[in-house]
C-alpha positions as CSV (number, residue, x, y, z in Angstrom):
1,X,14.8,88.7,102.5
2,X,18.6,88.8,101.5
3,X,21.3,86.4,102.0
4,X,21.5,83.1,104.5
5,X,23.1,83.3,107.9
6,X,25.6,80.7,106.5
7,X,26.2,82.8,103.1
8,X,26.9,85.6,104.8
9,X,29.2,84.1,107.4
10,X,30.9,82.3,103.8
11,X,31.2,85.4,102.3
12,X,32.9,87.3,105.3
13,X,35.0,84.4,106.3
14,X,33.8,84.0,109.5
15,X,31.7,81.6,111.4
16,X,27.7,81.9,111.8
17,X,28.2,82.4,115.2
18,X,30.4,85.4,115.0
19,X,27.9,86.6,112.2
20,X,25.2,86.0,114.4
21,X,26.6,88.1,117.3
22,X,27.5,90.8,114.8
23,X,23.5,90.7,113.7
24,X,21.7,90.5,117.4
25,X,24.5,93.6,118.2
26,X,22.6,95.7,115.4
27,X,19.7,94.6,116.7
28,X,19.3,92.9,113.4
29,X,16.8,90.3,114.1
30,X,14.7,88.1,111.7
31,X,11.0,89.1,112.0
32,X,7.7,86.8,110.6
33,X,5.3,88.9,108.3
34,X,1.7,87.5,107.7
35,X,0.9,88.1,104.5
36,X,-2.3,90.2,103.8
37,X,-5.3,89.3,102.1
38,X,-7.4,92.2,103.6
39,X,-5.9,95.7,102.3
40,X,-4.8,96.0,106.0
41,X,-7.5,97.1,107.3
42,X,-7.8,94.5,110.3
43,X,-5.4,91.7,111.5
44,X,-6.2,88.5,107.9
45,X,-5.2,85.7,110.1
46,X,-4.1,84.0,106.7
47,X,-1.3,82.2,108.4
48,X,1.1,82.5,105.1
49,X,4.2,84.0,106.2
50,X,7.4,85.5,104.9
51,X,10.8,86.4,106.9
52,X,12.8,89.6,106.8
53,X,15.7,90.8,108.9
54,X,15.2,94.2,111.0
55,X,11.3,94.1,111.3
56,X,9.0,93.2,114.2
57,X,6.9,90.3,113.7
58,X,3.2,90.7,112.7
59,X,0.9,89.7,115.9
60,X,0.1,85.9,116.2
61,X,-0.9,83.0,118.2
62,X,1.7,81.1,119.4
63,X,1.7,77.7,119.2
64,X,3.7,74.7,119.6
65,X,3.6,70.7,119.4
66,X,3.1,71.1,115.3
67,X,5.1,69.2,112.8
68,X,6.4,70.7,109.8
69,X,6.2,68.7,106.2
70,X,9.3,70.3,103.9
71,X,8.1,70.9,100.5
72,X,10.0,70.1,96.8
73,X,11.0,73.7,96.5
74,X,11.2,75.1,92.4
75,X,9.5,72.9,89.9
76,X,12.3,71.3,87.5
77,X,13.1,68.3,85.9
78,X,12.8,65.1,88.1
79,X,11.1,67.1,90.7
80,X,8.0,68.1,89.8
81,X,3.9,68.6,91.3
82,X,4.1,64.3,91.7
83,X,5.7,65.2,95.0
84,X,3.7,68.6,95.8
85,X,0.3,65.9,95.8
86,X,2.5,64.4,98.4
87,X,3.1,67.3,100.7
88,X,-0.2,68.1,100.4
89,X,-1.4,65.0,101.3
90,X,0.9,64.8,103.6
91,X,-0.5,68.1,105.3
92,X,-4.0,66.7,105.4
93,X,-3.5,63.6,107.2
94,X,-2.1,65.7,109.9
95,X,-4.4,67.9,110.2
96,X,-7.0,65.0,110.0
97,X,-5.4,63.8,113.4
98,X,-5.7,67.0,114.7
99,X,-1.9,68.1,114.7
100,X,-0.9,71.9,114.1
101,X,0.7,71.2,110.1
102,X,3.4,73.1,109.4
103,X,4.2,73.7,105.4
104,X,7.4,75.0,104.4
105,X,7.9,75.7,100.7
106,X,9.5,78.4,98.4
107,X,7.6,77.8,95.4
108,X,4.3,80.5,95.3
109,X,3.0,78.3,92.3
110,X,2.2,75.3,93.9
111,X,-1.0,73.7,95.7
112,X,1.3,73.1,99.1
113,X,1.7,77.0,98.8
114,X,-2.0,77.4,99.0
115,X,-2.8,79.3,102.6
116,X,-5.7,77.6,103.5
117,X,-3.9,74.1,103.1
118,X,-2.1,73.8,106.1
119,X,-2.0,75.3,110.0
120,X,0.6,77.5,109.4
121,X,2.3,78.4,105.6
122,X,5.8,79.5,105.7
123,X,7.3,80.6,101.9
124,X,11.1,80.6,102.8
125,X,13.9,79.3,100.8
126,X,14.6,75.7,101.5
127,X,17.9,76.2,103.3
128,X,19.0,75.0,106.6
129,X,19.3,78.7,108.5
130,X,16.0,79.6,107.1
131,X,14.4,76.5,108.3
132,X,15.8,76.5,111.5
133,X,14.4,79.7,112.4
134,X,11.0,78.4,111.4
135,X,11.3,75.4,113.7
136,X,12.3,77.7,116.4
137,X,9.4,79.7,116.4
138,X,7.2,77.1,116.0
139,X,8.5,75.1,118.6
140,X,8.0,72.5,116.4
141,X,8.3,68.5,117.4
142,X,9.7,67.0,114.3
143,X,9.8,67.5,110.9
144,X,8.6,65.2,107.5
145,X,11.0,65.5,105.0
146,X,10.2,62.2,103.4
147,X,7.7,64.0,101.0
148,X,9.3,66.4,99.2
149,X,11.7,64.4,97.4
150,X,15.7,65.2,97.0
151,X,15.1,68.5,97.6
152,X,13.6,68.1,101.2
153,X,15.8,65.1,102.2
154,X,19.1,66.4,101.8
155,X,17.4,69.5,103.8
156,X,16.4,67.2,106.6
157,X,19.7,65.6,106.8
158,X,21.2,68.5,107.2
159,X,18.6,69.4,110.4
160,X,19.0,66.6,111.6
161,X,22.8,67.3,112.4
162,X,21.5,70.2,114.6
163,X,19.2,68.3,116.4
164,X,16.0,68.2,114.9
165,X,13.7,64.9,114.2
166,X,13.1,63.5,111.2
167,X,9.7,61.8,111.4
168,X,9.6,58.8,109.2
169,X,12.9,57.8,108.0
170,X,15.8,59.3,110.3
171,X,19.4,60.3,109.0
172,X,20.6,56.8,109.3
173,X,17.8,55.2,107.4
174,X,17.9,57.5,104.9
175,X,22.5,57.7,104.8
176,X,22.0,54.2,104.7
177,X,19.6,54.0,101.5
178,X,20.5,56.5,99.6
179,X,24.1,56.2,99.9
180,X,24.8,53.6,97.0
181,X,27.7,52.3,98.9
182,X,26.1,51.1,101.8
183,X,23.1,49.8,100.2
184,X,25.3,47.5,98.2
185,X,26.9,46.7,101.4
186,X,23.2,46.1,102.9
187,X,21.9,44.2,100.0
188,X,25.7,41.9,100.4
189,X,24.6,41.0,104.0
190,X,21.3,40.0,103.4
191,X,22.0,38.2,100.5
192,X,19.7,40.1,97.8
193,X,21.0,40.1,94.5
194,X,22.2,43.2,93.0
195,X,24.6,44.3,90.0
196,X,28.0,43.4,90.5
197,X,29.7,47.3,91.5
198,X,31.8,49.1,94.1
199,X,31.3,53.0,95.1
200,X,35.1,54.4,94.0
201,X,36.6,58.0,95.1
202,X,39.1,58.5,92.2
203,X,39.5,57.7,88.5
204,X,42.4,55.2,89.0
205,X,39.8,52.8,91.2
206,X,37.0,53.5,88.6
207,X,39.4,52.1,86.2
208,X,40.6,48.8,88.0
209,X,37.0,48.4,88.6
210,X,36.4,48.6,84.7
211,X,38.8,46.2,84.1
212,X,37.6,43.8,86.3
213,X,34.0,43.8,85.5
214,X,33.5,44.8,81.5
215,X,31.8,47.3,79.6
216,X,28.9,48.4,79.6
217,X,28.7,50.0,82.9
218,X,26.9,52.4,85.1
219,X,27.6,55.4,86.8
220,X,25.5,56.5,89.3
221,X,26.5,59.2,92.1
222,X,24.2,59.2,95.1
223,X,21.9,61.8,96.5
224,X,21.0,63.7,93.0
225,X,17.9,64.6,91.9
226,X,16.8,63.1,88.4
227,X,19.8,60.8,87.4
228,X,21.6,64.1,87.4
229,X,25.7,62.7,85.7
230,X,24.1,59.4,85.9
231,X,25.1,57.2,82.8
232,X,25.6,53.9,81.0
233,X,28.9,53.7,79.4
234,X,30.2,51.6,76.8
235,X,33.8,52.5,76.9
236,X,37.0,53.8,79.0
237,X,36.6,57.4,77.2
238,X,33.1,57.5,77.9
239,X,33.2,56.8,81.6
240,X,35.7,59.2,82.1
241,X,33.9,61.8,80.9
242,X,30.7,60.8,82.6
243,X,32.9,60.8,86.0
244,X,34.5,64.0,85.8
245,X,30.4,65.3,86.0
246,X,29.7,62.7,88.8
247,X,32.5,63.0,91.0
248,X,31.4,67.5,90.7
249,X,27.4,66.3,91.2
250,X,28.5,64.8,94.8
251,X,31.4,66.7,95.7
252,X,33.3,64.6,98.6
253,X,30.9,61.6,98.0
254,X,32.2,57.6,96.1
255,X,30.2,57.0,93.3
256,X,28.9,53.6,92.4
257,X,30.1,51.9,89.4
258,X,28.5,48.7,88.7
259,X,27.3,46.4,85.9
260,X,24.9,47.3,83.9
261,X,22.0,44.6,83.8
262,X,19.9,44.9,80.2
263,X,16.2,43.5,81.6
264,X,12.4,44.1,82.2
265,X,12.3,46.8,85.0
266,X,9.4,47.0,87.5
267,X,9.2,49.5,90.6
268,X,7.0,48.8,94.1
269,X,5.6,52.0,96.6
270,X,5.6,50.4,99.7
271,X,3.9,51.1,103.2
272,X,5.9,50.1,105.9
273,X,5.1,50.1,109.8
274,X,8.3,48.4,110.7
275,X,7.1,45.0,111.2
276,X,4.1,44.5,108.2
277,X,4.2,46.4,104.8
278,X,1.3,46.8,102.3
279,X,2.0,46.9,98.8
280,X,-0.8,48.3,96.1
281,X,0.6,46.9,93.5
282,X,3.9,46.6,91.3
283,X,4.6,49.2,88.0
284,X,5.7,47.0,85.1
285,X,7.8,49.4,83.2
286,X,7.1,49.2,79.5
287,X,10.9,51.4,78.7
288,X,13.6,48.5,79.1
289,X,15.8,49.1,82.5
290,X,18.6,51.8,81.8
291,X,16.3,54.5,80.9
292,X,14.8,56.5,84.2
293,X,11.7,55.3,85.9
294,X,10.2,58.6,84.9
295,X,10.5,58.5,81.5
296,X,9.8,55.1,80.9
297,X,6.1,54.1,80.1
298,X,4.7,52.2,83.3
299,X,1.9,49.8,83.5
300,X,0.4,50.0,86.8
301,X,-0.5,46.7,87.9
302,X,2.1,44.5,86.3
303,X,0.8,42.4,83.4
304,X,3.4,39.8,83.1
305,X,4.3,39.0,86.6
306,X,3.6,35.4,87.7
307,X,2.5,34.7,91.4
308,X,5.7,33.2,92.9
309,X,7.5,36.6,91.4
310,X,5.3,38.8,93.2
311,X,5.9,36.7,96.1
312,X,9.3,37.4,95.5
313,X,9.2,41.0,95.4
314,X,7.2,41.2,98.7
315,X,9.9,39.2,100.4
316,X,12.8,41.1,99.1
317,X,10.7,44.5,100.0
318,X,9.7,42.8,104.0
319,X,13.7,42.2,104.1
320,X,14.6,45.4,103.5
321,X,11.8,47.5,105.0
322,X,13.0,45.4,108.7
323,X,16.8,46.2,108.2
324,X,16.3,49.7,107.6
325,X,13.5,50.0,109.8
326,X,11.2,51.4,107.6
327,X,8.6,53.6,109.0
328,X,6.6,55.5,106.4
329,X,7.2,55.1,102.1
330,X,9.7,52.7,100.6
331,X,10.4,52.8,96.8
332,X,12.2,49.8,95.3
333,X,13.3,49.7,91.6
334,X,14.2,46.5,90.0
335,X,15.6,44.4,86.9
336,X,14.0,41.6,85.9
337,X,17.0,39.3,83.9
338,X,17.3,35.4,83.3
339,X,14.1,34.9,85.9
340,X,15.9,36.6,88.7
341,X,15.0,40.0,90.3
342,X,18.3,42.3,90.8
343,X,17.7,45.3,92.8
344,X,18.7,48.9,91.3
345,X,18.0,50.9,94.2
346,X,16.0,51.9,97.0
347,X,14.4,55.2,98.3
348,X,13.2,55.3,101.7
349,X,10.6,58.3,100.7
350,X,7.6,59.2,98.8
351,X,8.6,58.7,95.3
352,X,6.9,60.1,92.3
353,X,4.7,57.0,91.2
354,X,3.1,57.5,94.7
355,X,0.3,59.9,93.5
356,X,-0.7,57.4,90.3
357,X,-0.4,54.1,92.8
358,X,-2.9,55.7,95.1
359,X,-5.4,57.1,92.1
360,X,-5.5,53.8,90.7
361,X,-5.9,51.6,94.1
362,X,-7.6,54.1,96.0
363,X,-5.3,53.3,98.8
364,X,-4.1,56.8,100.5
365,X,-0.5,55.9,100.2
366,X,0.7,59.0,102.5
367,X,-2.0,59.1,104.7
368,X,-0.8,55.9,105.8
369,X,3.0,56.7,105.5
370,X,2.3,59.9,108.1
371,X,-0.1,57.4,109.9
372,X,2.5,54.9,110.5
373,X,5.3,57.4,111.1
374,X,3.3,58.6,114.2
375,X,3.1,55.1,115.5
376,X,-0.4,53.4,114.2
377,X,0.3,50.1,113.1
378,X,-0.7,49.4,109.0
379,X,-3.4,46.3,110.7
380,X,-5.4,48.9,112.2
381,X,-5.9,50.8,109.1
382,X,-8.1,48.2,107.3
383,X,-6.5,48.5,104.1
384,X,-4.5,44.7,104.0
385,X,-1.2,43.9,104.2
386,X,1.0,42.7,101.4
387,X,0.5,42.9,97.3
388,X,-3.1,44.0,97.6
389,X,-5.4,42.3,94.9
390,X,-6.0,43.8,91.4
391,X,-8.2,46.8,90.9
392,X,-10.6,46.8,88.5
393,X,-8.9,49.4,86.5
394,X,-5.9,49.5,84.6
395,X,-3.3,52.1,84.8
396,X,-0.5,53.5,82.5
397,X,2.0,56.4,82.9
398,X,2.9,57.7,79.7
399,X,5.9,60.6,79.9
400,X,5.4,64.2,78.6
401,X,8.1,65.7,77.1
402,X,9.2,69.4,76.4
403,X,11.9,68.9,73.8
404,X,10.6,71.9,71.4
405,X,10.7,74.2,74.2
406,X,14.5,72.5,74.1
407,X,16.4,73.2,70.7
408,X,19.5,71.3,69.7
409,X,18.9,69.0,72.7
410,X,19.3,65.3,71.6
411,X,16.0,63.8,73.2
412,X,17.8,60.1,73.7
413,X,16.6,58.3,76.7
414,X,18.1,57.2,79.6
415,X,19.6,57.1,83.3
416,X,19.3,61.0,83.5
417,X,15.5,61.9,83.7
418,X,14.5,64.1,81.0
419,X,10.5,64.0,80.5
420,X,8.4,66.9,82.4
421,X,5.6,65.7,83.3
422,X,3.3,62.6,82.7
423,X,-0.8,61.6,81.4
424,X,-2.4,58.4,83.1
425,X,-4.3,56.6,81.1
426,X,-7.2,54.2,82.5
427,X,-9.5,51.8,81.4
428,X,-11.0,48.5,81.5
429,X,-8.3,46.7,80.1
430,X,-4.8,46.9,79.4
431,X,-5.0,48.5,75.3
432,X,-7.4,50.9,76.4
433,X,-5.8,52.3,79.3
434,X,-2.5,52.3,77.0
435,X,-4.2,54.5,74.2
436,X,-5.8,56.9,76.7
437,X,-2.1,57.2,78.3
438,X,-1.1,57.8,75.1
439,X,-3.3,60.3,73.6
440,X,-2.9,62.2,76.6
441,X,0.6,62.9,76.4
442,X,-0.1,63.9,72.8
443,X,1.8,60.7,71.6
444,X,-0.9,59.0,69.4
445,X,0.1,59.1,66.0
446,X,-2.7,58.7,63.3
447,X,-5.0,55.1,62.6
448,X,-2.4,55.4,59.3
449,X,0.9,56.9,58.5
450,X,4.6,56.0,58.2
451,X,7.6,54.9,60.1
452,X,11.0,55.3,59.9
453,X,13.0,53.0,61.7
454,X,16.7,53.3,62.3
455,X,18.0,50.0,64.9
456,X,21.4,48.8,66.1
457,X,22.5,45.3,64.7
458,X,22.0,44.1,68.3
459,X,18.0,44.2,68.1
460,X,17.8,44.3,64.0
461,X,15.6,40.9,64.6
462,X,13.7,42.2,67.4
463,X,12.6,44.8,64.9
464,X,11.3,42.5,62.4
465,X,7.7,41.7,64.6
466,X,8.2,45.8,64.8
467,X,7.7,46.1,61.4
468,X,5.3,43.6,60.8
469,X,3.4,45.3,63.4
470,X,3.2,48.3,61.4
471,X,2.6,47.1,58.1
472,X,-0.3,45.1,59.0
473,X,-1.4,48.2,60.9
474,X,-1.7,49.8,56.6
475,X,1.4,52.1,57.8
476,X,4.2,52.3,55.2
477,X,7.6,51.5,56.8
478,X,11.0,53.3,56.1
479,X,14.1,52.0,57.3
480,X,17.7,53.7,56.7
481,X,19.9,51.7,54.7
482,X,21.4,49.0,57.5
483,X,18.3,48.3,58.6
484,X,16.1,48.6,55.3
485,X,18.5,45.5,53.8
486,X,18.1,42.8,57.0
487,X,14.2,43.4,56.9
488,X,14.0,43.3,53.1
489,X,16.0,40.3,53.1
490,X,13.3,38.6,55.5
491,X,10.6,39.6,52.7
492,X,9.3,42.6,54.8
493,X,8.1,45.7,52.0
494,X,10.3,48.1,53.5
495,X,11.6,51.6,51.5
496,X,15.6,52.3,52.1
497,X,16.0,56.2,52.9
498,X,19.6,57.4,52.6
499,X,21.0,58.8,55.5
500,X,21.8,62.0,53.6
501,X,18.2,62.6,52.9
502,X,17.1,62.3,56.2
503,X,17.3,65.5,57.7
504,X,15.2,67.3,55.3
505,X,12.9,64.9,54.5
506,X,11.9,65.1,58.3
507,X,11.8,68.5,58.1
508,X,9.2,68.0,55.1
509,X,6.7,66.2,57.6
510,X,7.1,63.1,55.8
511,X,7.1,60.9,58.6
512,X,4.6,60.4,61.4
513,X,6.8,58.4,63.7
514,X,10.3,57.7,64.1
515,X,11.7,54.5,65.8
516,X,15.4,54.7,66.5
517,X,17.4,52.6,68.7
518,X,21.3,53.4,67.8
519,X,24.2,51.6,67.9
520,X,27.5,51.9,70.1
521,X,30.0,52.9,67.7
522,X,30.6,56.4,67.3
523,X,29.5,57.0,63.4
524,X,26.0,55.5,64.8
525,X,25.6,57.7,67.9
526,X,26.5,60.8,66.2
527,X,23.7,59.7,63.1
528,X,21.3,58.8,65.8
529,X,21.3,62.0,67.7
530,X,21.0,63.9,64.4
531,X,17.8,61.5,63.7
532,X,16.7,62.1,66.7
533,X,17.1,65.9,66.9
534,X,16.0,66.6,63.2
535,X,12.4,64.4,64.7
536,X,12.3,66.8,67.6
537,X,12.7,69.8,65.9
538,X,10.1,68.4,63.3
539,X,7.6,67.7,66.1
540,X,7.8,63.8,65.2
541,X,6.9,61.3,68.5
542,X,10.3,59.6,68.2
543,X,10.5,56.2,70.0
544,X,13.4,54.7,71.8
545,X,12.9,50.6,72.4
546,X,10.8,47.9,70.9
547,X,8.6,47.7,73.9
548,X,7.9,51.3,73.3
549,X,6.6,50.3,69.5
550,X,4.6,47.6,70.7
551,X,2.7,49.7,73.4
552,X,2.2,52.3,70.0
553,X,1.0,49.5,67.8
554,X,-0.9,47.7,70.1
555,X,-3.2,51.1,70.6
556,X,-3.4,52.2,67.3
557,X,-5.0,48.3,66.2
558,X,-7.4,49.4,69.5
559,X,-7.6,52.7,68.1
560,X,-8.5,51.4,64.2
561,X,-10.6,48.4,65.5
562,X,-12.8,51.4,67.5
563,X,-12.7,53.5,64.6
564,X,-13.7,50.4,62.1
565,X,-16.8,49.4,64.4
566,X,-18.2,53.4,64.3
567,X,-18.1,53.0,60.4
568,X,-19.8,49.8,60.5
569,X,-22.2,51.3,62.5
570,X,-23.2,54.4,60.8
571,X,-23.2,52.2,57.8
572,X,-25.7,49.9,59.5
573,X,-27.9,53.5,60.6
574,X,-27.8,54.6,57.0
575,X,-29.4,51.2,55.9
576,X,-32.1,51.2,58.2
């Protein structure tokens, strides 16, 4: 319906009150049409509606008391239908207490955008004018914007300055968690261990602070979406050029700079109710730490995790849910390194492992969240409180990625999100539910093929299990010249591929899987993102760690050990 309020008053150079006077003088006012399903032949009651200035608003029943849930707003990288499922969700359980559910959303093409989900369906832009008018006429009496992810917090924050209530985590909890400052400053006081860092506002701190703790280092800016000019940097060059984007991302805002910690990662979605929390279980991330939670493969309930580590986690979760006064979804993201837990950071919302934690547990993760946000306590719901026991099913989130809808982008993994959406693979144990992940993100190579595998001195032994994997496997293993010697040497049968015959031979459809892990000197990076482009043009699954292999070997000897049983079967119906 045009411009904002606070565009126009921007534009004009003059304040929104001023514009606002000049508007209510034309007798421009902002009018609520319900959109109709009926031809207009009688009144649809649909309860969707759309603003526009200079109309009179379509009859309806006025109402107050509701609570609005802000939705995620366009569908994008890093913020996709995970947190749309929330919404939603988040829709129903108020409704299920018998609360007038308000959904606010711009996007036409999602289920939260579905009339006949909520009370009342309002498809405005997610801005703070727009909103505020919707709260007005709804009289509303607070808002969730806990569900929606970046999008719909920054949104709330912003209402919150003019006076409206954030249900769930308020601006403080949410300033105070998100801001990667005072986190670190929160995690100090209670003594939680955390990468060594300090948030800096110009390039001369960023570069004592470089000095002082060593390369590599991550930059990460607060309040993005995605990892957006999030980075780890191995050099001064490098993390200069990664700030000049970080320092643009959060105009006004430090940005953390702090050690970067090469470990096993593993996430938690928490519950919290302010005094217990309940925990369905911890995601073992397959993807070591430094590449984004959503593009790493996930195992959902961790495999490797010993007792008196989980114990751990719940502590370090109860310690921070009480200082931040958690009411409602707490995500917590950590590195696992030299058998002690560092944290990475914490988001007090839903976050977009929520929908697959409450799939695979069965536990409704936002039903609760809105539950305890409202003031029921988490040991009336029945559910348990802490790390809640094993299911009997075995999760894995496997990323789906749109690189051929992408050409010349280098695929390379890592702080910055790039994957667009995600398969979950179950099953009765741990292979099983890998290959079905797998298979359903289209990753699953054939029972046989070939490999190319280009690694950085750094993991060049790592890689020889790799290989050995493979070959036993009946794949034929390829290596580029640095890495083809040190296996060959080890008496792997490995064939060397010149790096000038690489290119084409990919574009030939010679390979069936490429493993490239690349070094940190320039000559390597620029030959690995050629590698890796030339696979993604080619349509080749191209894997970036060893724990990435090993999940892809592990399901193909499933995968070949199924297939090998069926033969000896229909051999054995032949027979008879």
């Amino acid at each position: 319906h045009g411009m904002s309020i606070s565009r126009i008053s921007a534009s004009a150079g003059i304040s929104k009150e001023e514009t606002l006077k000049i508007l209510e003088s034309e007798n421009c006012h902002t009018g609520y049409r319900e959109v109709d399903g009926c031809a207009g032949e009688f009144p649809s009651g649909s309860g969707y509606y759309y603003a526009a200035y200079g109309v009179k608003s379509d009859p309806w029943e006025e109402s107050e008391g509701g609570i609005a849930v802000l939705g995620s707003g366009a569908i994008r990288i890093a913020q996709g239908v995970e947190f749309d499922y929330c919404c939603v969700k988040a829709v129903e359980a108020l409704r299920r207490r018998g609360i007038r559910a308000i959904m606010m959303n711009v996007n036409p093409e999602t289920v939260s955008t579905d009339h006949d989900i909520s009370d009342a369906l309002y498809l405005e832009p997610l801005y703070i004018d727009d909103a505020m008018a919707v709260l007005e006429r709804e009289k509303a009496r607070g808002v969730f914007a806990c569900f929606g992810g970046q999008t719909s917090l920054r949104l709330g924050l912003d209402l919150a300055t003019e006076g409206i209530r954030l249900l769930g985590p308020d601006q403080d909890v949410i300033d105070a968690a998100e801001d990667r400052g005072k986190f670190s400053r929160l995690l100090q006081k209670l003594g939680i261990s955390q990468p060594a860092g300090v948030d800096v506002a110009s390039i001369e701190e960023a570069r004592a602070i470089a000095e002082k703790l060593g390369y590599p280092l991550m930059v990460r800016p607060s309040f993005v979406i995605g990892g957006v000019a999030m980075k780890v940097v191995y050099s001064e060059k490098e993390m200069l050029d990664v700030l000049s984007e970080a320092f643009q991302a959060v105009e006004g805002q430090k940005v953390m700079i702090d050690r970067f910690l090469q470990g096993k990662e593993f996430e938690c979605d928490a519950v919290c109710d302010g005094e217990d929390v309940l925990i369905p279980g911890i995601f073992e991330h397959i993807d070591p730490s430094g590449i984004h939670s959503g593009d790493s493969i996930a195992v959902f309930p961790s495999f490797s995790l010993t007792d008196e580590q989980q114990a751990q986690v719940l502590k370090t979760v109860k310690m921070i849910s009480k200082e931040l006064d958690i009411h409602g979804l707490l995500n917590i993201q950590f590195v696992l390194k030299d058998g002690l837990f560092w944290i990475i950071e914490a988001n007090p919302r839903a976050s977009r492992t929520v929908p697959i934690c409450s799939k695979i547990s069965k536990i409704p993760m936002v039903d609760l969240a809105v539950g305890v946000a409202l003031g029921e306590k988490l040991t009336d719901m029945g559910y348990g409180l802490g790390i809640l026991p094993k299911t009997d099913k075995w999760g894995v989130k496997v990323p789906v990625f749109s690189n051929d809808k992408l050409p010349g982008i280098d695929p390379k993994l890592g702080p910055r999100m790039m994957s667009t959406g995600e398969s979950l693979g179950l099953g009765d144990n741990l292979a099983d539910a890998m290959m079905d992940g797998l298979q359903g993100a289209g990753w699953m190579p054939p029972a046989k093929g070939r490999i190319l595998m280009s690694i950085a001195d750094s993991q060049k032994a790592e890689s020889m299990s790799t290989a050995a994997q493979f070959t036993a496997l009946g794949w034929n293993v390829d290596a580029t010249s640095g890495t083809s010697d040190y296996l060959s040497k080890w008496g792997l049968e490995v064939n060397k591929v010149p790096q000038e015959e690489l290119v084409e031979r990919l574009r030939k459809g010679e390979w069936d899987l490429v493993l490239n892990i690349p070094g940190g000197n320039e000559r390597h990076i620029m030959h690995g993102a050629e590698l890796r482009r030339s696979a993604s043009a080619a349509g080749v699954p191209c894997l970036h760690s060893m724990a990435a292999a090993w999940a892809v070997a592990n399901s193909l000897s499933k995968k070949n050990k199924a297939l090998n049983e069926k033969s000896e079967n229909m051999e054995d119906d032949l027979t008879l």
